[in-house]
N, C-alpha and C positions, 0 to 999 in steps of 0.2 A: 504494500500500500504506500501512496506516494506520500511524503511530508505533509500537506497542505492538508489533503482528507483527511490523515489521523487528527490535523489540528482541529480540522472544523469539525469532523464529530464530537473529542473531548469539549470543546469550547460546548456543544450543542446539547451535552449532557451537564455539564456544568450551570448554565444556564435553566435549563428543565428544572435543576435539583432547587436550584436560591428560587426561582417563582414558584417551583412547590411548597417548599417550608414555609415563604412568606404567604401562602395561600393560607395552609392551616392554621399556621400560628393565627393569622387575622378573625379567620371563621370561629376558632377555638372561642378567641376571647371577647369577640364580638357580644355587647349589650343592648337589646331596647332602652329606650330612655323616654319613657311615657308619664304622662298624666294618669291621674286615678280615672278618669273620664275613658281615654284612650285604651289602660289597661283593661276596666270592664268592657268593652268591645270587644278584645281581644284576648280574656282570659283564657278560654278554651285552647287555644290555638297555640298559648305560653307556658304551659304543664310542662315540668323540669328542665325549663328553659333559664336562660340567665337573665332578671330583667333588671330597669332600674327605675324606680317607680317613685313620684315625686309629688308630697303632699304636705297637709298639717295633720297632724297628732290630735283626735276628738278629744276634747276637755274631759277628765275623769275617766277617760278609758283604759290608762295606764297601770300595769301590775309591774310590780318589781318583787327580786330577791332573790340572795346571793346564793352562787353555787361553786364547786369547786373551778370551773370554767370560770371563771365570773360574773357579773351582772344577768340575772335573765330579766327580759322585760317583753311584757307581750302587750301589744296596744295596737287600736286600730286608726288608720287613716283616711279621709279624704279630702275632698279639692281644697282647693284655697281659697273657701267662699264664706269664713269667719268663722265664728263662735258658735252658731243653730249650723250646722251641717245635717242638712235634710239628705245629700246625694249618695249616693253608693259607699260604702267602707270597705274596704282591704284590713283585714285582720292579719297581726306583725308579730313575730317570733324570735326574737336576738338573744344570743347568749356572748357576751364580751365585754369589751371595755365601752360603755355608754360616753359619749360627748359630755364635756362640761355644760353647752348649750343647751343642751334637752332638758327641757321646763317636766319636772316631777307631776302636777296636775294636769299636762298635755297642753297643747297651745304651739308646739314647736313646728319651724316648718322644718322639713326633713326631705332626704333624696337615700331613699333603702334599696340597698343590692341585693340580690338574691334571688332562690327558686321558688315558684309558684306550686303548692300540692294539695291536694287535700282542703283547697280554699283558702289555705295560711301561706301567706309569702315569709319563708325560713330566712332570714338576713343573716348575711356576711359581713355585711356594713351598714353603717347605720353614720348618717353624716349631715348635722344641722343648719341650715342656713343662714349665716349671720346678718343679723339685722342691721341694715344701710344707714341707720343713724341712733345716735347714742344721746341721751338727754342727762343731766343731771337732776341725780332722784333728791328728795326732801333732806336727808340726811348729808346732802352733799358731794358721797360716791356716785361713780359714771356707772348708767345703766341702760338695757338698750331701749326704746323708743316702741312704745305699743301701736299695733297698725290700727 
């Protein structure tokens, strides 16, 4: 076989191999990034899927207590349409380190990673959304600003 062929076939295997890895790796790690709105649309279709699901915490939904893992906390969420949340709920499952920002009586906005089973989205993460402005509370310490 002449020079040139060996080369263009190795180069041609070469190349198959880095656009396949980077095919997987991407598929592999690939997430949805839904609303609670969009998620119920499409729960069925999300069943041990990776998603990433973006909401507030219902007031008074929140169970905590500690385990050898750490924090469990199960609470459910939906839209971002205040305090009366009439809409749909996604029931949350976290066992780990909970954010400092996560408000104890619910109230928090939140973006939860994880797989959808059984009706409970299992989270991996669990990650608060910091509030855009900070107001000084009564006492004088900075605290963050209620919507």
């Amino acid at each position: 076989m002449n020079r040139k062929v060996r080369f263009f076939v190795a180069a041609s295997v070469l190349v198959g191999a880095v656009a396949y890895l980077m095919y997987t790796g991407v598929s592999q790690t690939a997430v949805y990034y839904l609303t609670i709105g969009e998620f119920h649309q499409k729960k069925d279709e999300l069943v041990n899927e990776g998603v990433r699901v973006a909401g507030r915490v219902q007031m008074g939904s929140v169970e905590r207590r500690m385990t050898s893992q750490g924090e469990e906390i199960k609470f459910r969420m939906g839209d971002f349409t205040g305090e009366d949340q009439a809409g749909p709920m996604l029931p949350v499952h976290f066992v780990g380190i909970v954010p400092d920002m996560f408000k104890r009586e619910g109230g928090s906005d939140v973006i939860v990673e994880g797989k959808y089973r059984d009706g409970v989205l299992y989270a991996h993460n669990v990650l608060t959304q910091c509030p855009s402005k900070y107001e000084p509370a009564e006492d004088g310490t900075a605290q963050a600003a209620t919507r």
